[in-house]
C-alpha positions as CSV (number, residue, x, y, z in Angstrom):
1,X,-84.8,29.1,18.4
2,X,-83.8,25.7,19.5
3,X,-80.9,23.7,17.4
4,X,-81.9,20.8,15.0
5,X,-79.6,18.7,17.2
6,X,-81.6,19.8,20.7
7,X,-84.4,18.3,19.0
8,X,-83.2,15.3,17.9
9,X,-81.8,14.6,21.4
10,X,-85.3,15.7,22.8
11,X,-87.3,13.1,21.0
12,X,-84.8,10.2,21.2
13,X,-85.2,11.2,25.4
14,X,-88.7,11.0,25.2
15,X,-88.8,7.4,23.8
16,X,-85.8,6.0,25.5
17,X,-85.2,7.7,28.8
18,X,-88.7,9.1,29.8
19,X,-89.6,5.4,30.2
20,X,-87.7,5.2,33.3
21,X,-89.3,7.9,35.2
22,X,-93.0,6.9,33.8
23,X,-93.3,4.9,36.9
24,X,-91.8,3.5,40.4
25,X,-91.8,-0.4,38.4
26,X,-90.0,1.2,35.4
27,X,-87.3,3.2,37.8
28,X,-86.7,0.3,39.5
29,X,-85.9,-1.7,36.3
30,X,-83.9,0.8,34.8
31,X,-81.6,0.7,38.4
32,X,-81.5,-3.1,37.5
33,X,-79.9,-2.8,34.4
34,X,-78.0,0.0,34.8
35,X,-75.8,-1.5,37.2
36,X,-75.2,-4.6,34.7
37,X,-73.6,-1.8,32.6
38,X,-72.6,1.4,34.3
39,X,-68.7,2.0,34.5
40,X,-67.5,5.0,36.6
41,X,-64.2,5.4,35.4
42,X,-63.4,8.4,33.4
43,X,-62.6,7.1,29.6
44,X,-59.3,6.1,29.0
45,X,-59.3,9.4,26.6
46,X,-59.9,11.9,28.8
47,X,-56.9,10.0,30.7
48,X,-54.6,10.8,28.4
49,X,-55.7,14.1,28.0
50,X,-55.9,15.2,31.7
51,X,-53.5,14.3,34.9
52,X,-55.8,12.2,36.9
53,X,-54.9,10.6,40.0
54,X,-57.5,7.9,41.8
55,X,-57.9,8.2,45.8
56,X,-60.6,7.0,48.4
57,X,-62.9,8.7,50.7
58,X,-64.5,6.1,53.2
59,X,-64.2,3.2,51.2
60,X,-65.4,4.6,48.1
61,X,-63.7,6.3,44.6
62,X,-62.7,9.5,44.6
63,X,-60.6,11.1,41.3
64,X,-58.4,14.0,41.2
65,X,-57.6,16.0,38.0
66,X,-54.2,17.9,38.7
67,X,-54.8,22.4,38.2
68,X,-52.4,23.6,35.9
69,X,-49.2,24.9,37.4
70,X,-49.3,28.1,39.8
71,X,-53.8,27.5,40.3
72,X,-54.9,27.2,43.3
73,X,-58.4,27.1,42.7
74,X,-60.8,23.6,42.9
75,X,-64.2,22.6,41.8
76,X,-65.8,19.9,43.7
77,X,-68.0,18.1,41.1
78,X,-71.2,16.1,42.0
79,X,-72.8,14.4,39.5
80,X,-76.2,14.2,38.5
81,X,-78.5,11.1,38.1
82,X,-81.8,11.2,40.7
83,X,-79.4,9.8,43.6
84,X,-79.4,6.3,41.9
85,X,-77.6,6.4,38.3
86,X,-73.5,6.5,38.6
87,X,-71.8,9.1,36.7
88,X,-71.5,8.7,33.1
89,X,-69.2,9.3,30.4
90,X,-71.2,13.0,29.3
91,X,-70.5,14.4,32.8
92,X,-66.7,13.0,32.4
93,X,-66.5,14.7,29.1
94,X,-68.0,18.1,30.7
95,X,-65.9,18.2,34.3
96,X,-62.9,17.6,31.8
97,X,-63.3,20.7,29.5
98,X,-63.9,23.0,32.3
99,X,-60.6,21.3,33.8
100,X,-58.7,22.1,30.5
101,X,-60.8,25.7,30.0
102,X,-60.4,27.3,33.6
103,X,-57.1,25.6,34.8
104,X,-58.9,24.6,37.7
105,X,-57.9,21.1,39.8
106,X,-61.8,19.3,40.0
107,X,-62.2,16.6,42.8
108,X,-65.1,13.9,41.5
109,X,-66.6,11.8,44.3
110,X,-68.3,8.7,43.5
111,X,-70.4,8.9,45.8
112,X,-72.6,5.8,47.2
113,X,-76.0,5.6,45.6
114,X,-79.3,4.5,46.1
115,X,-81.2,1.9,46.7
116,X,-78.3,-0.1,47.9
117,X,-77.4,3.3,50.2
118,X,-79.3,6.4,51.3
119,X,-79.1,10.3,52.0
120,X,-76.9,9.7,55.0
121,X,-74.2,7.8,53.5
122,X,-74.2,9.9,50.7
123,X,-73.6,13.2,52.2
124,X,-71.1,11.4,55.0
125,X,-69.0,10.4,51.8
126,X,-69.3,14.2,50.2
127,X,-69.1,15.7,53.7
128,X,-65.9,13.9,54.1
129,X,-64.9,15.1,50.9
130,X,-65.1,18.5,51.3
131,X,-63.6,18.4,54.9
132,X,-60.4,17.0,52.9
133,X,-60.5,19.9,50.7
134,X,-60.7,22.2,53.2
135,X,-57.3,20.9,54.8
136,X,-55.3,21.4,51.6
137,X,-57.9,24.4,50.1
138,X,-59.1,27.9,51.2
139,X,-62.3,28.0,51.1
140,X,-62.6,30.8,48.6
141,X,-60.9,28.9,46.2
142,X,-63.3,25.8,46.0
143,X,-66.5,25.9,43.9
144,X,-69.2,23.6,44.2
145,X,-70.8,22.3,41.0
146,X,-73.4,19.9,40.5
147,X,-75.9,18.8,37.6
148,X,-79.5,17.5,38.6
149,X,-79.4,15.8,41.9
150,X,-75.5,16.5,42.4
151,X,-77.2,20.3,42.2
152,X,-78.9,19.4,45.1
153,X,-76.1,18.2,46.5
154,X,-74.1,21.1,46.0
155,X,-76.3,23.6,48.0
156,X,-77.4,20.7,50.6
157,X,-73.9,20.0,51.7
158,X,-73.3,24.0,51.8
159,X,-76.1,24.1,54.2
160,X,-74.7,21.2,56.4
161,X,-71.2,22.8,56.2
162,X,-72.4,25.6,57.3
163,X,-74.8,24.5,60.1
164,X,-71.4,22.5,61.2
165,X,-69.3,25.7,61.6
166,X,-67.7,24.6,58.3
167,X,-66.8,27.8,55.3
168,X,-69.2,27.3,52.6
169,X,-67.5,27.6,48.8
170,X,-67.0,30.6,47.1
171,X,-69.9,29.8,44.2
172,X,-72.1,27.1,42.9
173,X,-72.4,26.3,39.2
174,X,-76.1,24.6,39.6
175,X,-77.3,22.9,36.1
176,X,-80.4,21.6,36.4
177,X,-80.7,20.8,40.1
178,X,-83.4,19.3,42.0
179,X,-84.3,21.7,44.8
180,X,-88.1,21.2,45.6
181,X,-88.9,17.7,46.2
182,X,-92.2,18.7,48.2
183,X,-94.6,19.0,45.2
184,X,-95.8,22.1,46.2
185,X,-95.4,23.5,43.1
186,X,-98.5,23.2,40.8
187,X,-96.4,24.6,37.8
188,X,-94.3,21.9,38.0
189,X,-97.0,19.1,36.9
190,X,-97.7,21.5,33.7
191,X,-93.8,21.8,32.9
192,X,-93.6,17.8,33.3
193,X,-96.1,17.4,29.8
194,X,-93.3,19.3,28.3
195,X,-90.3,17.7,29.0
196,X,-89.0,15.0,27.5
197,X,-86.4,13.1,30.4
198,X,-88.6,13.5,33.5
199,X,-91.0,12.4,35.0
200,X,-92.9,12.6,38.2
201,X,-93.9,9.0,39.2
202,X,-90.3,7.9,38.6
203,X,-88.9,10.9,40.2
204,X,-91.2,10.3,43.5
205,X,-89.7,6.8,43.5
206,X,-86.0,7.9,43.3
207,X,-86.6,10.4,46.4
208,X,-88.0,7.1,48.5
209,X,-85.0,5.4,47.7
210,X,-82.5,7.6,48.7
211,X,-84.4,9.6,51.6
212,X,-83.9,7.6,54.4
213,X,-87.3,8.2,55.4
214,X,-87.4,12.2,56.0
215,X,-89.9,14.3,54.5
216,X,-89.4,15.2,51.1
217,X,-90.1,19.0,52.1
218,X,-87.1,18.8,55.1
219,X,-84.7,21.0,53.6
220,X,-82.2,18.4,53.6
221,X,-83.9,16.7,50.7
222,X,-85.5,20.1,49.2
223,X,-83.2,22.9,50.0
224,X,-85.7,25.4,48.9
225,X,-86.9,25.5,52.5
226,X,-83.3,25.8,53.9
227,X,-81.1,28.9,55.0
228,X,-80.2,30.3,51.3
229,X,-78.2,33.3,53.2
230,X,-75.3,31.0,53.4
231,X,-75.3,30.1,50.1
232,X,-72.3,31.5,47.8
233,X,-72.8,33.5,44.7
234,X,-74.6,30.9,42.7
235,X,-74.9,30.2,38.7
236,X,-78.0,28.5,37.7
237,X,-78.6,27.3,34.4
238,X,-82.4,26.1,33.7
239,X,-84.5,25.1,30.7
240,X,-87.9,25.7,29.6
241,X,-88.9,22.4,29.1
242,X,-87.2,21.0,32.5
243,X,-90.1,19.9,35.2
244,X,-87.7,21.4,37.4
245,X,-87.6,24.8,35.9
246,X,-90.4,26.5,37.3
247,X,-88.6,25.5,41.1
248,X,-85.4,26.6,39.9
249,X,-86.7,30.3,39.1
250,X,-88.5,30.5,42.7
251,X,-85.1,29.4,43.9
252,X,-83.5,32.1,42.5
253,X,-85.9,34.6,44.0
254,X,-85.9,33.6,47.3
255,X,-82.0,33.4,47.2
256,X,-81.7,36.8,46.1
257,X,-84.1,37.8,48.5
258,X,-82.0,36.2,51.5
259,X,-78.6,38.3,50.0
260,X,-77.5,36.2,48.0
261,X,-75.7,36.7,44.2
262,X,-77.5,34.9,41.7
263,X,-76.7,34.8,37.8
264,X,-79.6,32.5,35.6
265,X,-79.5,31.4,32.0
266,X,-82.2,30.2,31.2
267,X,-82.6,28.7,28.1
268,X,-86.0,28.3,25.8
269,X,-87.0,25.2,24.3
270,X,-83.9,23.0,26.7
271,X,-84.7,19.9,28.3
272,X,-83.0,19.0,31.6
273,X,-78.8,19.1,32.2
274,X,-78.9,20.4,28.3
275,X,-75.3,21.4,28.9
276,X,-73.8,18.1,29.1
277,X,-74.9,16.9,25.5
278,X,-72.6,18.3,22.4
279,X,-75.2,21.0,20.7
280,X,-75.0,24.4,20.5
281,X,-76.9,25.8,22.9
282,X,-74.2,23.4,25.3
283,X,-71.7,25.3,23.9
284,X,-73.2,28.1,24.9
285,X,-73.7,27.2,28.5
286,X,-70.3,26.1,28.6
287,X,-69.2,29.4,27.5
288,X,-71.4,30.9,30.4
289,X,-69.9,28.5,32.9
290,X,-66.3,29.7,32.4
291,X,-67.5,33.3,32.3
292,X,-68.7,33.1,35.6
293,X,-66.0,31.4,37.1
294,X,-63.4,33.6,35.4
295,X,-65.4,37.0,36.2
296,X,-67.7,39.0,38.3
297,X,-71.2,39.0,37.8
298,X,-72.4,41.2,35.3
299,X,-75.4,42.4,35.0
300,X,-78.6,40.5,33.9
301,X,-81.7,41.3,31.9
302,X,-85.1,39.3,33.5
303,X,-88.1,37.9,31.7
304,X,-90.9,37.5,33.4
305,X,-92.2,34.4,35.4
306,X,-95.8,33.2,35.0
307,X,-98.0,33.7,37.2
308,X,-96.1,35.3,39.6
309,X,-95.8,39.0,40.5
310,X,-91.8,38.5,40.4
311,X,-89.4,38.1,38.1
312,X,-86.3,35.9,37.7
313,X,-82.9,37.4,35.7
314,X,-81.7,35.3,32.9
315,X,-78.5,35.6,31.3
316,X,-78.0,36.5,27.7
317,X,-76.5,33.6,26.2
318,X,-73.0,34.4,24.6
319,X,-72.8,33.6,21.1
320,X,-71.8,29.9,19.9
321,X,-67.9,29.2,19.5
């Protein structure tokens, strides 16, 4: 059963930030103020907390928190925000636990967003990124994660590393991604009446903004339709009352189909990137993210999909701390 917190958070999102995505005018608005306001540095807390060093990546920000002494392993973070919100203080507070839990060094690009740049510029910047990891990183030591549209992100620039010649990560911790933008999906405009952050109208807007013009079924803007067999073994963590959901769980199908490792939690009665708000069933997410990245996958029990002659596995969620 969800927490008292998760819905509390739900219904203050439904009457605060579902506005923005209710329509193209009120996405556009939103944009508009946010960037009167948003401020990508991570809080001065976190560093004092963490060893954080500040570089650049074709003109734009690009921060470094140190691995603890003798790791060798990196996650390359991508935030979320539909391709044209900066990162905020909740994904700071999240890449900065898993830094503190795993030991891991994490690499957070500020990448360029939309409308005042597009798809191309974004991926040149994260491309670039990764290409600098790859100089000072094995491969099999970097993991990708990304939350919403950094999800995408994450399994995009895997598929342009990879069409490049490049070594793809060793895993993906996916929360929340976007990885259908085509609509094809009727399920999804059932799941959007449900959730209380997304919408569809907004949502269609963003993808304009940040497309460059190519078709939101190109695989480079819905990596559904891409080569999932060079994908690494992936973590995807979806909720029930996420629009995105019901493409998250085909994702997972097809990946497995195409070879592919694929552990889901999948969470009743959560909203979109749940695991980046303090609440328990964060926790637990949290708990399921180290797990992964500190272990083999273990094996998975599967509730059924509907409407659909497969199934997808879902993760039994560890206990609270």
């Amino acid at each position: 059963m969800p927490s008292l917190k998760s819905h509390v958070v739900s219904f203050i999102l439904r009457h605060s930030r579902k506005k923005a995505f209710s329509s193209p005018e009120n996405l556009r608005r939103w944009i508009a103020y946010a960037r009167k306001t948003e401020d990508y540095h991570p809080p001065a807390l976190l560093k004092a907390r963490l060893d954080i060093a500040e570089t650049s990546v074709d003109g734009f920000p690009v921060y470094e928190i140190a691995p603890k002494p003798g790791e060798r392993r990196r996650i390359l973070y991508m935030h979320g925000g539909a391709f044209v919100f900066q990162i905020t203080s909740y994904h700071w507070v999240l890449i900065a636990e898993m830094a503190e839990r795993l030991g891991f060094g994490v690499t957070v690009p500020i990448y360029p967003i939309a409308p005042e740049y597009n798809f191309h510029d974004m991926f040149g910047m994260v491309g670039d990124v990764y290409r600098r990891m790859l100089k000072e990183t094995d491969a099999e030591d970097i993991v990708f994660m990304g939350d919403s549209a950094g999800g995408n992100m994450a399994v995009v620039l895997t598929m342009m590393a990879a069409e490049e010649g490049l070594p793809s990560p060793s895993r993906h911790v996916l929360i929340s991604p976007g990885l259908d933008m085509s609509l094809s999906n009727p399920e999804v405009f059932e799941a959007e009446r449900n959730d209380p952050w997304l919408g569809i109208p907004g949502g269609l807007e963003a993808i304009r903004l940040y497309s460059a013009g190519i078709d939101r079924a190109d695989w480079h803007i819905s990596p559904l339709y891409g080569d999932l067999s060079v994908l690494p073994k992936t973590l995807l963590l979806t909720g029930s009352h996420d629009l995105l959901s019901p493409d998250n769980l085909i994702f997972a199908e097809r990946a497995r189909a195409a070879g592919v490792g694929v552990d889901v939690v999948y969470e009743e009665g959560m909203f979109h990137v749940w695991p980046l708000i303090e609440m328990p069933e964060a926790r637990r997410a949290r708990n399921s993210i180290v797990n992964f990245l500190t272990s083999e996958l273990a094996p998975i029990r599967a509730p059924a999909r509907r409407r659909t002659k497969a199934t997808v596995a879902a993760s039994p969620a560890p206990a609270a701390e």
